[in-house]
Each structure stands twice: as C-alpha cells, then as structure tokens.
C-alpha positions, 0 to 999 in steps of 0.5 A: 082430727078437726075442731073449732074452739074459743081461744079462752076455751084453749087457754086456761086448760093449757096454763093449767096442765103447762107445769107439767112439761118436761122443759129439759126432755129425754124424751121428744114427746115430753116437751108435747101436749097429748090432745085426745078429741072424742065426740063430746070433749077434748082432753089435754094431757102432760106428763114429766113421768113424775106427774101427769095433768089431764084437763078435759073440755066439754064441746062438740068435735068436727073430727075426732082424733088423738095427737101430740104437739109442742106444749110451750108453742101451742100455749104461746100461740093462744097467747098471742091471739086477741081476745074472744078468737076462735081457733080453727084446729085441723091436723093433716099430713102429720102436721098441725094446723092452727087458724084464727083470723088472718093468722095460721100456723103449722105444728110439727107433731108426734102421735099419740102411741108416743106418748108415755103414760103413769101407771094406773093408780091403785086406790087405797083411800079416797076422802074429800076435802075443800081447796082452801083447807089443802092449800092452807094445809101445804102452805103453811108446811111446805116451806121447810121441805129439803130441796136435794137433800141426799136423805131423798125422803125429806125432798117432799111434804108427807101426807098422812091420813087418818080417821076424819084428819089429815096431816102434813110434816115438812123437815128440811133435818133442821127445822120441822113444820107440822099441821093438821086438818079435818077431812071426811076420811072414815078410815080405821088406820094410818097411811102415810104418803111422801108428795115430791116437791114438784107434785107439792109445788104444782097443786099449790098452783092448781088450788084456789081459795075456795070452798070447793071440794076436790077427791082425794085419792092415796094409792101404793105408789100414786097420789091423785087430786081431782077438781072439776074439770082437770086431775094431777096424778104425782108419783110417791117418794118410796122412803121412810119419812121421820117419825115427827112425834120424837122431834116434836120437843115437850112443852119447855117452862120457859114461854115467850109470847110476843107480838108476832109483826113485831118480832119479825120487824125485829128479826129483819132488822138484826139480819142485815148484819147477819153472816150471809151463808149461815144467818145465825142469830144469837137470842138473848132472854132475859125477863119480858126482853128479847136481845137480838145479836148478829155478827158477819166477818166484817166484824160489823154487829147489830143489836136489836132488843124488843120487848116480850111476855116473859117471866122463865130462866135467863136463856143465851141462844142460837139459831138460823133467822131464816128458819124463824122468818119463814115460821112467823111469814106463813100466818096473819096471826096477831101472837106468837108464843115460843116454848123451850127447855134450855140453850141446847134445846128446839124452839117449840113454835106455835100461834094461841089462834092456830093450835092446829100447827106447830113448828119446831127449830133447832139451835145452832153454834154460833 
C-alpha cells in the first residue's frame, strides 16, 4: 500500500471519523483507524461496535492496499504538520511509514482481517432530510435524554418516522422534550426507532447549519446517515420507548406567557440560592406576577419576582430549575407560554413562534 496525500486532505476525514474510536478498548483493533485504498479512493473507517464511521477520499492511489493503524496518533501526526504538507504513506514490514518534509514517523499496525465490522443494515425506510432541520430537530430534544438510566431505553433520543414527518422525544422520566419536522418520507405506517446517546451525540457534530440534504436510512437494528463523502451507521436501542402522547398534559386554563430572556435571567438569579443536589424551585402564580423561591440548608433564601400575562387561579408550585432552564436555553424566541391544571399537574411548555415543539415538566415536593 503506498500513497501520497495533502495533509488537509487526511485531516478532516480523520477529525470527522475520531469520535468513533474506542478510547478505552477491548479490543486492540478498536483503538485503530482501517484505511482501505483502491485505484481511485481511500477509505477511513472506525468502529466502537455501537457506531461506525466511514469517510471516503477520491484521489489516485500508487498502491492499493488495506491496514489498520493507531487513530488517535495518526490524527496528531497531521496535526502537528505545518499547513499545505504532503504526507508520503507507505506500508512495509507490518509497519507504517508516514513522511513529510524532514519529518518521518513508523506506525505500528494490525491488518485488516482484524478489524470488526457492523452488521450490514437491512433497510426498512429511507427519506432525506436537510441538515439543518435534523440538527434543529435533536438540538432542541436531545437535552432531556437520560444518561445511565436503569430504564436502558430512555438512555437515547427515539426517532419516529411517519408520512412526510419525523419526530423526535427525549425523557430522562422527569421531563420530556417533543418535536417534529417535515421530510419527504412517503410511508403509509409508523416506525419508530431509539438513537443511543452516543449515536446522538456524534451526528450532532457531524451536521452543519446548511441546506444540504443527507439520506436517511431506518432498519430493524441499524440507523444510518449519509452526507456526501462520510456515513455514520448507529446500532439501535432494542426497548420500548413511552408512549409520549399520555405524557403529554391537555391544555391547562391556567397560561402564563412571559417573556422568554426575562424569565431566565429571573430563573438564574433565584438559583444561586437554590439546593445544589435537587435544585428545587417553588413558583408562586399570582395575577400577571411570577414569585420565584429558593432555599439551601444554609437556611439562606432568595426571592425573585417578575412580571407576566397571567389572569388563572392562584397556583403555589415545585419544580427542578434546571429542567426549566434547559427548555428556555434551546431557542431564540422572544415569548414563551406555560399552560397547567393545578399544583400537582406537568407544566406544558410551548413558544407561540415554534408550534412544532413542546416540552413538558414534572412538579417536584419541595
């Protein structure tokens, strides 16, 4: 295997696929990069086992051939080059050989054959969407996923896909955050998916804030993006997620619309004072006013009260400020209206500009 490449070239598929690899392996191979070189192209791939990334080059090879090499020191390598390098790659001896300039260094390696690969994902839907409307989509759900949760099926965003929509829901079993989007999915039925937190977190990086489309493709057990030039394949979490529509709280008669900055600046200044392991807040509605209460074992309190449209019932209640923050911090919208039935009930959550999303919280005892 021998090939010549510029150093940009090298680097970004590399930055691109880094997230991937397994930092603390089981496997020696996993802490390695595969790179695949055919006449025309040279293809990285890294696996966990969970996902795989595979960004492919287009370029003339000397030599083709297949090997696995160490990720992380490959990547720092091309780093550490100056810019516009050309990096001399040769392999020889079982060992890699990595020229440019006056620099040189020799790569321990492991071949291919070692090298574990996903299962080949059986395609059940495929549609296309932009990138800017999936990253919209998970960044403003994703928050309130679960991380190590025992319910091992709320540890992921679920991803549900029907005729010309696609939705996502995040529950962490105290919050929940719910939106939806228009695709070109034609399909007559509803699937639904679970994305590990690890395949969430990684497209996340992946997507841009472009109109460019990438495929979408839902199997039985895989889920799998592709963009131009690079494809992440996630396994599925194999459980059954909420059903969010019984979660999801009727319209309460009781709406605060307030500003949304203000509220958060409100929110923020009440929480200095709040318990620091259960950040409970006690909200206090009373007719176009909001008092915000916190107290710590210190016996120290704060009270912060803001003015808001509200004309419902006299309402004294709980709930975990975080929780609240994360909702009002995922949007720029101006307005932000809070709908519920009583002291016991969920918070309803929802912008006038965004009826696309919604987002609910439960109360807490204080």
């Amino acid at each position: 295997m021998k090939l010549q490449i510029e150093k940009e070239n090298l680097l970004n598929p590399l930055q691109q696929i880094i997230g991937a690899v397994e930092k603390r392996q089981t496997m020696p191979a996993l802490s390695n990069v595969l790179l695949r070189a055919t006449d025309n192209s040279l293809t990285l791939t890294a696996t966990d086992l969970e996902i795989e990334l595979i960004s492919q080059i287009s370029m003339v090879v000397d030599e083709p051939g297949e090997i696995t090499v160490p990720a992380r020191k490959l990547l720092d390598i091309c780093k550490s080059l100056p810019n516009e390098s050309i990096i001399n790659f040769t392999v020889k001896d079982n060992k890699a050989l990595v020229q440019s300039g006056r620099s040189r260094f020799s790569l321990a390696t492991l071949p291919a054959s070692d090298f574990p690969a996903l299962d080949a994902i059986n395609s059940v839907y495929e549609f296309e969407i932009t990138q800017n409307t999936l990253h919209d989509l998970i960044d403003k759900t994703a928050f309130a996923m679960a991380q190590q949760d025992v319910r091992y099926y709320l540890n992921g965003l679920m991803l549900e896909v029907s005729s010309n929509n696609l939705r996502a829901v995040a529950t962490d079993g105290h919050r929940l955050a719910y939106c939806e989007k228009e695709t070109n999915a034609d399909i007559d039925d509803i699937k639904q998916v679970i994305l590990p937190r690890k395949g969430v977190l990684e497209l996340v990086r992946l997507l841009s804030d472009t109109d460019e489309s990438v495929k979408m493709t839902l199997g039985s057990n895989h889920l799998q993006v592709e963009f131009d030039a690079l494809r992440l394949t996630s396994k599925l979490i194999d459980g059954r997620f909420p059903d969010y529509n019984r979660v999801m709280p009727a319209d309460g008669e009781n709406v605060i619309t307030a500003d949304r900055d203000q509220l958060r600046q409100s929110l923020i200044r009440a929480s200095i004072l709040s318990n620091e392991k259960y950040r409970g807040i006690r909200l206090i509605l009373e007719k176009n006013l909001i008092k915000l209460q916190a107290q710590n074992p210190d016996q120290e309190e704060a009270d912060v009260e803001q003015e808001v449209v509200y004309s419902g019932d006299n309402i004294e209640i709980g709930f975990n400020v975080n929780y609240m923050l994360d909702v009002l911090n995922v949007t720029g919208s101006e307005m932000v209206q809070a709908s519920l039935r009583d002291s016991n009930s969920s918070f309803l959550l929802t912008y006038p500009d965004q009826a696309d999303c919604k987002y609910v919280i439960m109360p807490m005892r204080l």
